[in-house]
DRENVOVEX-847615 format. One record per residue (C-alpha): x, y, z. Coordinates in Angstrom, 1 decimal, padded with zeros to 4 digits, m for minus. Each point is the difference from the previous one (the first is absolute). Layout:
<atoms>
{atom {X Y Z}}
...
</atoms>
This chain:
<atoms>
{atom {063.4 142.1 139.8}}
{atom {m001.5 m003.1 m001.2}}
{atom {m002.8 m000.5 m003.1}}
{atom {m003.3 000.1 001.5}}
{atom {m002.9 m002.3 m000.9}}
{atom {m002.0 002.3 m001.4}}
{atom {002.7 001.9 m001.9}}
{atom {000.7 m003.5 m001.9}}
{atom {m003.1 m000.9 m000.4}}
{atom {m000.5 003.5 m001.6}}
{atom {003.1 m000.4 m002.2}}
{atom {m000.8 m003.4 m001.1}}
{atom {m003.4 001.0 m001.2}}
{atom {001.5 002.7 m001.9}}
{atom {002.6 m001.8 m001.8}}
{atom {m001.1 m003.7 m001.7}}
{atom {003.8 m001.3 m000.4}}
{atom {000.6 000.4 003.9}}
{atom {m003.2 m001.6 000.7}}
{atom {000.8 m003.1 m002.5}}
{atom {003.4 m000.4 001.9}}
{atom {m001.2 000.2 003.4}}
{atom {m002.5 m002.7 m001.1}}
{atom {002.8 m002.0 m001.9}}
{atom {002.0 000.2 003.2}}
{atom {m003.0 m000.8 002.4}}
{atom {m000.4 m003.5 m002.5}}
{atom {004.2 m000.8 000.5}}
{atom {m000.2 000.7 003.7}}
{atom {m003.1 m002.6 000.1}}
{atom {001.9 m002.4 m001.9}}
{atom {003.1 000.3 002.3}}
{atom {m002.0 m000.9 002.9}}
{atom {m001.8 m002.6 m002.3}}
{atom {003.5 m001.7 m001.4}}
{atom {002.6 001.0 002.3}}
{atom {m001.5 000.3 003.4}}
{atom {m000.7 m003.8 000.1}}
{atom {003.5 m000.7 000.4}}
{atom {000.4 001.0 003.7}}
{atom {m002.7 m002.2 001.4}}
{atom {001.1 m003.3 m002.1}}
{atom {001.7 m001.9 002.6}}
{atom {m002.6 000.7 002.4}}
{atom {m002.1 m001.5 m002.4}}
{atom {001.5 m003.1 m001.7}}
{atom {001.3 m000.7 003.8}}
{atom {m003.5 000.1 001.5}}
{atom {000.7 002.8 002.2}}
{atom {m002.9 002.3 m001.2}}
{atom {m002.9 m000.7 m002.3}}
{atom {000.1 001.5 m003.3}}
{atom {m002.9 002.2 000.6}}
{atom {001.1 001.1 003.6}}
{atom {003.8 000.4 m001.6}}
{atom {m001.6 002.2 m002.7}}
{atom {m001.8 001.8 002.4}}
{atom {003.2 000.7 001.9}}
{atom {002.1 001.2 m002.9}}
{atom {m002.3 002.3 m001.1}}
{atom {m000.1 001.9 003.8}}
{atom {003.6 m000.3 000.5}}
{atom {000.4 001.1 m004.1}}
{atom {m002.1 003.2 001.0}}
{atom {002.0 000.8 003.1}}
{atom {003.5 m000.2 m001.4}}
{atom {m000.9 002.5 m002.6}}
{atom {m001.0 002.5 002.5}}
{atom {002.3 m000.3 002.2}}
{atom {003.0 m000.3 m001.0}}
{atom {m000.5 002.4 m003.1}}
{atom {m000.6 002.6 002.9}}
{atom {003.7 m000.8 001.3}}
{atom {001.9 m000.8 m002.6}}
{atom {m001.2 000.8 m004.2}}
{atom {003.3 m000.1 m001.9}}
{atom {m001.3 m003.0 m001.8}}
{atom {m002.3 001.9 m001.8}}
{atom {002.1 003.0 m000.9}}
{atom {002.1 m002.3 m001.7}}
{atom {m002.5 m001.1 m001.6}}
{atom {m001.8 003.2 m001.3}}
{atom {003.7 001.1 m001.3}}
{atom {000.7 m003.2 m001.7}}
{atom {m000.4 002.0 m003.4}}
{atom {m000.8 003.3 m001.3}}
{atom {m002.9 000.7 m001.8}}
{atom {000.5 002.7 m003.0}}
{atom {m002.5 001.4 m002.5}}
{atom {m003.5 001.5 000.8}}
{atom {m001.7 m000.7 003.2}}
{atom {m002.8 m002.1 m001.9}}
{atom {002.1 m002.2 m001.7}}
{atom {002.2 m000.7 002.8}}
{atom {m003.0 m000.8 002.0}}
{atom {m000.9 m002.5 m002.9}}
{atom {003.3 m001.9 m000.1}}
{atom {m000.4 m000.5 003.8}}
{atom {m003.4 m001.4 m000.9}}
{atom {001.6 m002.3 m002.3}}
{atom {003.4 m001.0 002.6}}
{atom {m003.5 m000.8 002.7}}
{atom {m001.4 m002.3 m002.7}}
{atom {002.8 m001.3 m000.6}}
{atom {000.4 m001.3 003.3}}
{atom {m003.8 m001.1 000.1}}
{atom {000.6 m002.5 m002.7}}
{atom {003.3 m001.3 000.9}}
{atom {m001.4 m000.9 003.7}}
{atom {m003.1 m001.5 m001.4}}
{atom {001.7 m002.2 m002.3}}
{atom {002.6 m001.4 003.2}}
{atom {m003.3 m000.3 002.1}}
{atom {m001.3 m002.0 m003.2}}
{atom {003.2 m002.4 000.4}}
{atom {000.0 m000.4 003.5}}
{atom {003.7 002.0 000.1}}
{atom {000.4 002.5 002.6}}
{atom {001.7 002.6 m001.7}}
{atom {001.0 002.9 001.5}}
{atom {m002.4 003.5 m000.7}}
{atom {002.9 002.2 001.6}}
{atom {002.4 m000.7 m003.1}}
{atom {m003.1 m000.2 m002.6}}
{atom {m000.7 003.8 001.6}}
{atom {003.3 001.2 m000.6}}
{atom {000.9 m001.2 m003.0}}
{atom {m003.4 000.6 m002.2}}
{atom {m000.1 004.1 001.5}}
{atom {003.7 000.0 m001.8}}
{atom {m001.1 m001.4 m002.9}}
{atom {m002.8 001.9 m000.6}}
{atom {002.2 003.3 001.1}}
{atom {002.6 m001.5 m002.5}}
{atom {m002.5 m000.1 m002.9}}
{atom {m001.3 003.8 001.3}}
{atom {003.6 001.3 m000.6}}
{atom {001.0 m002.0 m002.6}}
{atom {003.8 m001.1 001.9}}
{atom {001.2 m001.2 003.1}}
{atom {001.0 003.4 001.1}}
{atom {m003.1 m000.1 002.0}}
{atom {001.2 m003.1 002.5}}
{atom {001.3 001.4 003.3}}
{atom {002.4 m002.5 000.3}}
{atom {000.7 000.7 003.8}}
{atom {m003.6 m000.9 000.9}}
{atom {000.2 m003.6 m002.6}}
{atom {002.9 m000.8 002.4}}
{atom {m001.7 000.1 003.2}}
{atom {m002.5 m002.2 m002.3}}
{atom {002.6 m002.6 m000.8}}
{atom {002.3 000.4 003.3}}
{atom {m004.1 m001.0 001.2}}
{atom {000.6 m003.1 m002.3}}
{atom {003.0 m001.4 000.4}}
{atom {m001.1 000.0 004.1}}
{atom {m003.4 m000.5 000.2}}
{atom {001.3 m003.7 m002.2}}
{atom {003.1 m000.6 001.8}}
{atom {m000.1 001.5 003.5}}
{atom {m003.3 m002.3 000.2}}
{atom {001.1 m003.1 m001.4}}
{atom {002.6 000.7 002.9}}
{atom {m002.2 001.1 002.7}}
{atom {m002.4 m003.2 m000.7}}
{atom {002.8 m002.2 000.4}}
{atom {001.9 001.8 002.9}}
{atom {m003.3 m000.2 002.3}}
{atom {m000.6 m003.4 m001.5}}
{atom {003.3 m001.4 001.6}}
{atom {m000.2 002.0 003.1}}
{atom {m003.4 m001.4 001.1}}
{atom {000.8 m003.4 m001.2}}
{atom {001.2 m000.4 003.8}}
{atom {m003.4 001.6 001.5}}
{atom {m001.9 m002.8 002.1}}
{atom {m003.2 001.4 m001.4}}
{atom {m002.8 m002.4 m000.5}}
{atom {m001.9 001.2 m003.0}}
{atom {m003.1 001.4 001.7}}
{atom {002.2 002.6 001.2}}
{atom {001.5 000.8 m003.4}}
{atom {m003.8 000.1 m001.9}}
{atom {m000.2 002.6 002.9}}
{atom {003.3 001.8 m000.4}}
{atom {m000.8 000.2 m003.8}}
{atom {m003.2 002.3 000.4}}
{atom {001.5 003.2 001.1}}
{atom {003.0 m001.2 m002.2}}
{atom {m002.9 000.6 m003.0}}
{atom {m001.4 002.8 001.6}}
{atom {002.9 001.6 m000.3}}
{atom {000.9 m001.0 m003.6}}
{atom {m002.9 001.2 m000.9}}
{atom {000.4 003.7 001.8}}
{atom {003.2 000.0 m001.4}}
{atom {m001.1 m000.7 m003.7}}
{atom {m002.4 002.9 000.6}}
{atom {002.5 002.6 001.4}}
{atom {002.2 m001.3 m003.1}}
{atom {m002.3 000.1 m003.2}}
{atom {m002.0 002.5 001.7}}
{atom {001.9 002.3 m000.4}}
{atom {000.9 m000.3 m003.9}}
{atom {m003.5 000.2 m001.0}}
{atom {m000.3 003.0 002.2}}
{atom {003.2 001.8 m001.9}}
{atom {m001.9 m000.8 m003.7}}
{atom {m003.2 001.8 001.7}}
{atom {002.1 003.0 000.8}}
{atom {001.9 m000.2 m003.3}}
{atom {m003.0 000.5 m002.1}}
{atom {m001.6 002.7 002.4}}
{atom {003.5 001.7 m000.6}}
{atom {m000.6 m000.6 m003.9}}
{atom {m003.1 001.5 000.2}}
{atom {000.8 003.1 001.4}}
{atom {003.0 000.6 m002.6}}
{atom {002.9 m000.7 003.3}}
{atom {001.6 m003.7 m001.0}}
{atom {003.5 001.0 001.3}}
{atom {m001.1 001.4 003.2}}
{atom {000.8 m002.0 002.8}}
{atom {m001.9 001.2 003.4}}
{atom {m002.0 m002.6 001.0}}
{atom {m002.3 m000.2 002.5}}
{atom {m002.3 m003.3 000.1}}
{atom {m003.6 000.9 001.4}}
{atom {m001.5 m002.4 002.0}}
{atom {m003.6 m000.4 m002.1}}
{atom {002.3 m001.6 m002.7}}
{atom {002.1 m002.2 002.1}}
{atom {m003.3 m001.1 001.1}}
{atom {m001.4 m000.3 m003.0}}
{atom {003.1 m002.1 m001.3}}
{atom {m000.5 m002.6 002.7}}
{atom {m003.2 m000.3 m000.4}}
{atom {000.3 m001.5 m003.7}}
{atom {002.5 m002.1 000.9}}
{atom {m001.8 m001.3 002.8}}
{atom {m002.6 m000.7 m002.4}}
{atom {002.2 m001.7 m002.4}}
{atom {000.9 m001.9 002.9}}
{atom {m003.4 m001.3 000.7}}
{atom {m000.1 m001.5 m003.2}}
{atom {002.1 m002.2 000.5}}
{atom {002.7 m001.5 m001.6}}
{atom {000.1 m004.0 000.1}}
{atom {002.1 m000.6 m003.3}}
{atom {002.7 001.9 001.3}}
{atom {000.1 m001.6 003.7}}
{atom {m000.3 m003.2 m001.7}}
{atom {003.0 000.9 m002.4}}
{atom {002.6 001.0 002.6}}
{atom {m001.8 m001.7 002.8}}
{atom {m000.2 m003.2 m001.1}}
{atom {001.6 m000.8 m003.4}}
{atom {003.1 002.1 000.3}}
{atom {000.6 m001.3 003.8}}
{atom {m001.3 m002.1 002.5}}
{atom {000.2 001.4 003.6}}
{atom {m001.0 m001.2 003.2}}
{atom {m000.8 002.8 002.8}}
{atom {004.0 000.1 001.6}}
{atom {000.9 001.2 m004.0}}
{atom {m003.3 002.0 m000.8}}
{atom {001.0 001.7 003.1}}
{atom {003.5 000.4 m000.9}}
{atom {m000.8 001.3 m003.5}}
{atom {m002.7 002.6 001.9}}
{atom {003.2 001.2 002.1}}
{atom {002.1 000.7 m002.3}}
{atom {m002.0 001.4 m002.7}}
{atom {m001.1 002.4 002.8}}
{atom {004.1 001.2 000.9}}
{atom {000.6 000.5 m003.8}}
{atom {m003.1 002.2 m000.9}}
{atom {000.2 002.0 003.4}}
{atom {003.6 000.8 m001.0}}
{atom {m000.9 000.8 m003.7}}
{atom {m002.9 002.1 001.1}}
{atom {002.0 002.2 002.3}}
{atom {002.6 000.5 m002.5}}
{atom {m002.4 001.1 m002.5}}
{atom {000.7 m002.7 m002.2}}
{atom {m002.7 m001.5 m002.5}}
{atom {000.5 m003.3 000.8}}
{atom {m002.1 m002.6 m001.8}}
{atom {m002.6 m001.4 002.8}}
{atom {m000.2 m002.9 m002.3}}
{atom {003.5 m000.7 m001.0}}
{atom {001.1 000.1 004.5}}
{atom {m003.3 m002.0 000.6}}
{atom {000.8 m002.8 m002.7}}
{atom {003.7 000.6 000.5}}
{atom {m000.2 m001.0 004.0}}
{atom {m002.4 m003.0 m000.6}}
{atom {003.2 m001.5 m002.4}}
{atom {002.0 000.6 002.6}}
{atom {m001.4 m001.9 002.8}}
{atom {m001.1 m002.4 m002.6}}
{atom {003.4 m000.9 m000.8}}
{atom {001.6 000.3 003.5}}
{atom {m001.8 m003.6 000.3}}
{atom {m002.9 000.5 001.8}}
{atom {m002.5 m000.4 m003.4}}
{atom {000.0 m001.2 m003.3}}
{atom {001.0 002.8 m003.2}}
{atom {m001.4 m000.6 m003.1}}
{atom {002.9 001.4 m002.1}}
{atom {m002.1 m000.3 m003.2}}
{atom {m002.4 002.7 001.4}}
{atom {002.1 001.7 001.5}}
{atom {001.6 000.7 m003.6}}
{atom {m003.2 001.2 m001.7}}
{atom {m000.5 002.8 002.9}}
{atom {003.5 000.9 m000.6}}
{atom {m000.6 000.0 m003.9}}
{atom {m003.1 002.2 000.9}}
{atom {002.1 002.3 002.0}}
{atom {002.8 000.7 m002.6}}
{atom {m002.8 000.9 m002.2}}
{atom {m001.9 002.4 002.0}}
{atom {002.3 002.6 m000.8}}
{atom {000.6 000.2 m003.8}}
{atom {m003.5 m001.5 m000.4}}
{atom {m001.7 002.9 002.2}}
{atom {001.9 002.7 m001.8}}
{atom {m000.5 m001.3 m003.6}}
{atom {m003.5 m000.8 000.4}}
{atom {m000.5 004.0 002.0}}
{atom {002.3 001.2 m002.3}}
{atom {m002.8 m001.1 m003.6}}
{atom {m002.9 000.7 002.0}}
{atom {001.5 003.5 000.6}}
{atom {000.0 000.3 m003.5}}
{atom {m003.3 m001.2 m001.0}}
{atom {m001.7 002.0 003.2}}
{atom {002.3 003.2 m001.8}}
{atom {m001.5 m000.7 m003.7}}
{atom {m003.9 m000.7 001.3}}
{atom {000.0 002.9 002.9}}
</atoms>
């Protein structure tokens, strides 16, 4: 049977080091909507097809609504996630290396944001909880290495089935007698559903860290039932429709407008198949980077001919990319160890 409210409100009270990682969580989930969310509605934008505002707007519902629905059907994302890596030692210091992997992630998004470079949270997530569970157990022994390759299986196609996808669709609708009033049209509920899908995606990883650390609390890391109550998948969408709302204008202008030019045929064709690659990762249980398909689909149709690719900036997201990784594990790896010495 599920958590109930009350119960975790009862056990957070009752135990500081959940309550700092359910507010540590709470801050990366606004930041993902914040950072990452604004990638699904940035050909509507830079096309003129929404608005920012009204785009914002609609991100943030459709945000809300993939993360309850399809985490209802379908939540194999987040078990990978919550068994990414085991947590050893005491409860409370376990609790306080998750704190640090969660701060970790905080820092690393702000400073993308900061750039303008839409990196992605999903691998920032991942790689700062091993880090942190790495400096915990002192060795890798911790890494569940099945669960990393769904990550990097996630990787490898959220990059190149999108590039492919982008470009595929691109050449297809090349022939379509469209004039471009109907594409701006065509492209909102290709946003929409971007947008739900990015929801039902990275959802559902901040959902697995919340159950992680309730499972740290309560001294049962390794069990595996899991059963997702509704109040939290709520909850979850909520903050990321929030971190929605607020915006996001670097990042559409980064991938939007400097990376690639598109007119509404390619922002539509870059909506279509970013939306077959994360519907096909999501059902897998694959945690695909929403960023890495999103970016990865606008190259594609970029370079099938229909707009203009700034290689040069397409580069530096790449650079950023590559780094996420390493970067996110070192950096929740020494903050591990300093929240270990201070707490």
């Amino acid at each position: 049977m599920p958590q109930s409210f009350s119960a975790f409100f009862s056990q957070i009270l009752q135990n500081p080091a959940l309550a700092a990682v359910v507010l540590l969580t709470l801050a990366v989930v606004l930041v993902n909507g914040w950072t990452d969310a604004p990638n699904a509605i940035a050909s509507v934008v830079v096309t003129g097809a929404l608005p920012f505002r009204p785009a914002v707007f609609m991100a943030a519902v459709c945000n809300f609504l993939g993360v309850l629905c399809l985490v209802s059907v379908n939540a194999s994302v987040a078990e990978t996630v919550y068994s990414i890596a085991s947590f050893g030692g005491g409860t409370r210091d376990a609790l306080t290396a998750l704190c640090a992997a969660m701060a970790a992630v905080v820092l690393w998004a702000a400073a993308a944001w900061l750039f303008g470079i839409p990196t992605s949270e999903s691998h920032a997530l991942v790689a700062g909880v091993s880090g942190a569970a790495v400096a915990l157990n002192g060795g890798l022994s911790c890494i569940r290495w099945e669960s990393w390759g769904k990550v990097l299986l996630g990787l490898l196609l959220s990059s190149a089935a999108g590039f492919w996808a982008g470009r595929s669709v691109g050449n297809s609708l090349k022939s379509v007698k469209w004039n471009n009033r109907i594409f701006l049209l065509a492209q909102l509920p290709g946003a929409a559903g971007t947008a739900f899908l990015h929801g039902a995606q990275d959802g559902q990883k901040f959902l697995g860290i919340f159950l992680l650390g309730t499972a740290l609390a309560q001294g049962r890391a390794d069990e595996q039932t899991f059963l997702i109550p509704l109040w939290l998948m709520a909850l979850c969408a909520l903050f990321m429709a929030l971190g929605t709302l607020m915006g996001g204008r670097r990042i559409i202008d980064t991938v939007g407008r400097k990376m690639v030019q598109l007119d509404p045929r390619e922002g539509f064709s870059a909506d279509l198949g970013n939306i077959c690659c994360l519907l096909v990762s999501t059902l897998l249980g694959l945690p695909v980077s929403t960023t890495h398909t999103r970016a990865a689909a606008l190259l594609g149709v970029g370079s099938a001919g229909g707009g203009r690719v700034d290689w040069t900036t397409a580069g530096k997201i790449a650079l950023a990319w590559a780094l996420t990784l390493p970067g996110c594990m070192a950096i929740g790896y020494w903050m591990a160890k300093v929240f270990l010495s201070l707490f």
